[in-house]
C-alpha positions as CSV (number, residue, x, y, z in Angstrom):
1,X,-14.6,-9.8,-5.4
2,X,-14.8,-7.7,-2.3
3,X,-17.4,-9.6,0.0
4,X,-20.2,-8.1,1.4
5,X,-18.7,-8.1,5.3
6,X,-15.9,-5.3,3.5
7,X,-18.6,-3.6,2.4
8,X,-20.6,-3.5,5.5
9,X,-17.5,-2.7,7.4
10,X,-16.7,0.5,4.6
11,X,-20.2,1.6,4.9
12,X,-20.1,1.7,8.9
13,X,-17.1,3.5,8.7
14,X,-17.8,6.1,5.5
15,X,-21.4,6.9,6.8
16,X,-20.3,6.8,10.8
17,X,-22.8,8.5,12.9
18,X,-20.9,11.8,14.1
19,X,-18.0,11.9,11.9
20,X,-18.7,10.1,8.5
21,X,-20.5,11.4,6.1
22,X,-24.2,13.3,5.9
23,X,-27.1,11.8,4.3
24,X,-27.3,14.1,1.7
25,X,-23.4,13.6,0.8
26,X,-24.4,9.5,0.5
27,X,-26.9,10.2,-1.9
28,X,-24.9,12.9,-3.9
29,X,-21.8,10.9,-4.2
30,X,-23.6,7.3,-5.1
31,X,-25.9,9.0,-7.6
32,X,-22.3,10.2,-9.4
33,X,-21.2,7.1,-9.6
34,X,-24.6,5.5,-10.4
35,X,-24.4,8.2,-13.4
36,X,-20.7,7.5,-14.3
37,X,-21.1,3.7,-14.7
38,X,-25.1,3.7,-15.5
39,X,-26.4,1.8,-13.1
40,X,-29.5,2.6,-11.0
41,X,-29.0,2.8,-7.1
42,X,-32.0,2.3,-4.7
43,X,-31.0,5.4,-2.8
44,X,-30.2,8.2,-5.0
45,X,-32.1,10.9,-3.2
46,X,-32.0,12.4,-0.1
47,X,-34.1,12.5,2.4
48,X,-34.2,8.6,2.5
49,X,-37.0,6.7,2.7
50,X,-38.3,6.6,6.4
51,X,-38.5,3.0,7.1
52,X,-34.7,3.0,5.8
53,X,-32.6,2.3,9.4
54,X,-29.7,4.9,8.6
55,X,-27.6,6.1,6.4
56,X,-25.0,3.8,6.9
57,X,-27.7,1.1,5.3
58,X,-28.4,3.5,2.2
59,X,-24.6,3.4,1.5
60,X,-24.2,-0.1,1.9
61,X,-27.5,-0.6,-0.6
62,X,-26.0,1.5,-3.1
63,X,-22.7,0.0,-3.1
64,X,-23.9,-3.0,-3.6
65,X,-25.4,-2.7,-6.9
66,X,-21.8,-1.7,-7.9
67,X,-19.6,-4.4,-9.3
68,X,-16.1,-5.1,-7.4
69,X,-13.8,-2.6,-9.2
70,X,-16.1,-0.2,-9.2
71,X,-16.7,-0.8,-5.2
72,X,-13.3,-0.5,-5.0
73,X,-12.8,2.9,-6.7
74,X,-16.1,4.4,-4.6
75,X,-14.6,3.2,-1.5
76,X,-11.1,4.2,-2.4
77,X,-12.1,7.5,-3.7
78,X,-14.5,8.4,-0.7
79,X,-12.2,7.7,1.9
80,X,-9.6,10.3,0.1
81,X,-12.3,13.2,0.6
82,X,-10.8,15.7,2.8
83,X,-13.6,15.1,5.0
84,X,-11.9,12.4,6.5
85,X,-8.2,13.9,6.4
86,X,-7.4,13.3,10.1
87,X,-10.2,10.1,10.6
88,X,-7.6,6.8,11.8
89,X,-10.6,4.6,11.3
90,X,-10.6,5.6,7.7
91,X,-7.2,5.8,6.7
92,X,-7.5,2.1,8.1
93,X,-10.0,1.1,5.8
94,X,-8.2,2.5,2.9
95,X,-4.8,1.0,4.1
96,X,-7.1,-2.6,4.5
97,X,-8.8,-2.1,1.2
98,X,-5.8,-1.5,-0.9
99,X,-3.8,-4.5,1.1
100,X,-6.4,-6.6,0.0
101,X,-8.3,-5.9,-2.7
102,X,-5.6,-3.5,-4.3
103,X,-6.0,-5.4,-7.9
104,X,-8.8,-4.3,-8.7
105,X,-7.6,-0.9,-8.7
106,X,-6.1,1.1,-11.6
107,X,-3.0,2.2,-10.6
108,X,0.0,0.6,-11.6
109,X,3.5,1.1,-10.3
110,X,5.5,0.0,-13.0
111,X,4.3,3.1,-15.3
112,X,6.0,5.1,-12.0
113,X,9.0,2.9,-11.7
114,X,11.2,1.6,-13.4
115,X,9.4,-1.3,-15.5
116,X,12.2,-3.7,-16.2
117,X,14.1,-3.1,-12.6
118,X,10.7,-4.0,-10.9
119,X,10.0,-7.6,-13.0
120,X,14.0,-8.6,-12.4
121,X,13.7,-7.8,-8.5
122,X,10.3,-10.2,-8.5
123,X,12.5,-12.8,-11.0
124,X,15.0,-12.6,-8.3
125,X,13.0,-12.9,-5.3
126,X,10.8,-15.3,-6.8
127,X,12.7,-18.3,-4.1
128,X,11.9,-15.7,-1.0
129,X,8.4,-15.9,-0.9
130,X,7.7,-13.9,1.9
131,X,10.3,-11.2,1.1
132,X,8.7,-11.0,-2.3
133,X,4.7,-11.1,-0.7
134,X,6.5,-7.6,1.0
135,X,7.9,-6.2,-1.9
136,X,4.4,-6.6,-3.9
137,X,2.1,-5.2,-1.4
138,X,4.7,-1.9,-1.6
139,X,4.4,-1.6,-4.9
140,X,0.5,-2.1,-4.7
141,X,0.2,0.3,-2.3
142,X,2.5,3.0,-4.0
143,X,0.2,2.6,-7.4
144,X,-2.9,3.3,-5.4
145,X,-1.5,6.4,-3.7
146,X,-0.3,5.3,-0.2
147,X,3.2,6.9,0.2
148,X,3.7,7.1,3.6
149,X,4.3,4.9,6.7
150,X,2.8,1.7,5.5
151,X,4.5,1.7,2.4
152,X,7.8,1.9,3.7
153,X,7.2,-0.6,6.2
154,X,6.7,-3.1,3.9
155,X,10.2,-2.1,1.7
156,X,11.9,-2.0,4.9
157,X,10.7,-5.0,6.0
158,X,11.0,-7.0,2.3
159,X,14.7,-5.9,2.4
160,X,15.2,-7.0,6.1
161,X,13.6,-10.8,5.8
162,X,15.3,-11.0,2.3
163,X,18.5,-10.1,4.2
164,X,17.7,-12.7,7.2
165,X,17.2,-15.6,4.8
166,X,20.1,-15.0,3.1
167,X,22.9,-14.4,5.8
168,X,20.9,-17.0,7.4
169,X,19.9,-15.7,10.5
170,X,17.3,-13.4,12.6
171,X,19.6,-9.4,12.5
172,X,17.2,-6.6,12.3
173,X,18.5,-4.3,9.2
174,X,20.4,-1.9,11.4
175,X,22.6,-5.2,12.6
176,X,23.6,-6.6,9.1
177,X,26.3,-4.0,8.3
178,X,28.8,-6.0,9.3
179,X,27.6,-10.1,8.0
180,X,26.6,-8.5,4.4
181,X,30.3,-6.8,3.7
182,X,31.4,-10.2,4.9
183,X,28.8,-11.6,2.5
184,X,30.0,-9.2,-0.5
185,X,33.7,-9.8,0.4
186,X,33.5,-14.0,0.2
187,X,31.9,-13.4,-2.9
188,X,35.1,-11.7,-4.6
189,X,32.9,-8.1,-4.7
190,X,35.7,-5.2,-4.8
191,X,36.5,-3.3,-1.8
192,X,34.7,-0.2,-3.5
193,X,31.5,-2.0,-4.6
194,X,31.6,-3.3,-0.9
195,X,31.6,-0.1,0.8
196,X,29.5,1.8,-2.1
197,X,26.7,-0.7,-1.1
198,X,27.4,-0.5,2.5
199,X,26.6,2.7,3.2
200,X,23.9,2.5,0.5
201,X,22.4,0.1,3.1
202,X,23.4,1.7,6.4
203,X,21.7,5.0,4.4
204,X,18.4,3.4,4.0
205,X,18.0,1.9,7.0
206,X,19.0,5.3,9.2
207,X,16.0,6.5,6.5
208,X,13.1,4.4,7.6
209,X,14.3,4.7,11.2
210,X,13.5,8.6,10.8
211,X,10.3,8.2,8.6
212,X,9.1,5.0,9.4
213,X,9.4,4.2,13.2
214,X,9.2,7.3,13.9
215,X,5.6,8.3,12.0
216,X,6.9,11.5,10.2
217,X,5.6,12.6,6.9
218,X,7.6,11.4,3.9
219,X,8.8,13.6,1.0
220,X,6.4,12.2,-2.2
221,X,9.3,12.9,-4.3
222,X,11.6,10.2,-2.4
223,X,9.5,7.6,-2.6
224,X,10.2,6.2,-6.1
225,X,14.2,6.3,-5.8
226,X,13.7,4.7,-2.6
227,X,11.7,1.8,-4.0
228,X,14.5,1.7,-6.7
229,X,17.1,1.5,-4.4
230,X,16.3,-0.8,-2.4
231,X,14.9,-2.9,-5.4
232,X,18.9,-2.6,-6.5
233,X,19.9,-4.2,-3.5
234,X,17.8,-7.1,-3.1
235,X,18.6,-8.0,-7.0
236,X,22.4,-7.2,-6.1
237,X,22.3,-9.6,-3.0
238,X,20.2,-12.5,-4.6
239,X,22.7,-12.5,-8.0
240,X,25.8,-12.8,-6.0
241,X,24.2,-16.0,-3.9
């Protein structure tokens, strides 16, 4: 369920006074959707009614006759409109409605992804709770079409606290170079799986340093092998415990 506060916080933001959308777009796009699901909206035409406030009120009316996954596909599907390519305060409302409400949503990453590699790196971190919270809310975000800095983030930062809970204490990713080969090395891995995974690591992290922290556009085509590689490593570094 998406309670109503999300939806009057999407509707303030979709139907903003200067720079969301027009009345007439409102009442065009919820009587699509009205006609797609059958359900009967109580604004489907524009002009609206005069004693209506605002349009921001005729979009919150209409969404509300909508159940939750179909809120959540409107919502989802009007903050993609290239009206609102370079709006922050709606590319944070998708990134807040996909964080939290992203199950209601169609996608699913393991039809992208590897199926089986994705359910043994949960299995696996199933006893790092908040590496695995990280891990899922990439994955979620990845089947609902977010591929860009908030995405990586959370990989980057699954693999990091995964890392910090295992070698037992508080490196950032670019400082565990040297405790994980000692990790891999006490743990009779060979010499060559040591430094194969090594740089593997040292790869992916000089990687999110250049996309992540530093806000630049990331290559669609990359962001599947990177799940998968770093999915590799956390199994790789739980198995060996």
């Amino acid at each position: 369920m998406i309670p109503a506060t999300f939806i009057n916080y999407a509707s303030d933001t979709l139907a903003e006074t200067h720079e969301g959308l027009s009345g007439s777009r409102i009442a065009e796009y919820c009587s699509a959707y009205a006609i797609d699901f059958e359900v009967d909206i109580p604004f489907p035409e524009y002009p609206f009614p005069s004693e209506l406030p605002n349009k921001r009120t005729a979009l919150r009316e209409n969404l509300k006759v909508f159940n939750p996954s179909q809120q959540f596909k409107i919502i989802k599907e009007l903050s993609e409109l290239p009206h609102f390519e370079n709006n922050a305060g709606v590319k944070d409302l998708r990134i807040k409605l996909i964080s939290r409400y992203g199950a209601l949503g169609e996608g699913n990453a393991k039809e992208e992804i590897n199926e089986s590699l994705i359910e043994e790196t949960q299995h696996w971190l199933s006893e790092y709770p908040d590496a695995l919270k990280l891990y899922n809310e990439c994955l979620e975000k990845h089947s609902n079409g977010i591929h860009q800095r908030n995405l990586l983030d959370d990989l980057r930062l699954s693999l990091e606290t995964l890392l910090k809970n295992v070698l037992e204490n508080n490196k950032s990713l670019e400082n565990q170079i040297a405790e994980l080969g000692k990790y891999i090395n006490e743990r009779n891995g060979s010499k060559e799986l040591n430094n194969m995974f090594l740089k593997l690591i040292d790869y992916f992290s000089k990687y999110q340093n250049t996309y992540v922290k530093h806000n630049d556009d990331v290559n669609e085509n990359e962001i599947e092998i990177t799940i998968e590689m770093a999915s590799s490593f956390m199994k790789f570094i739980v198995r060996i415990k």
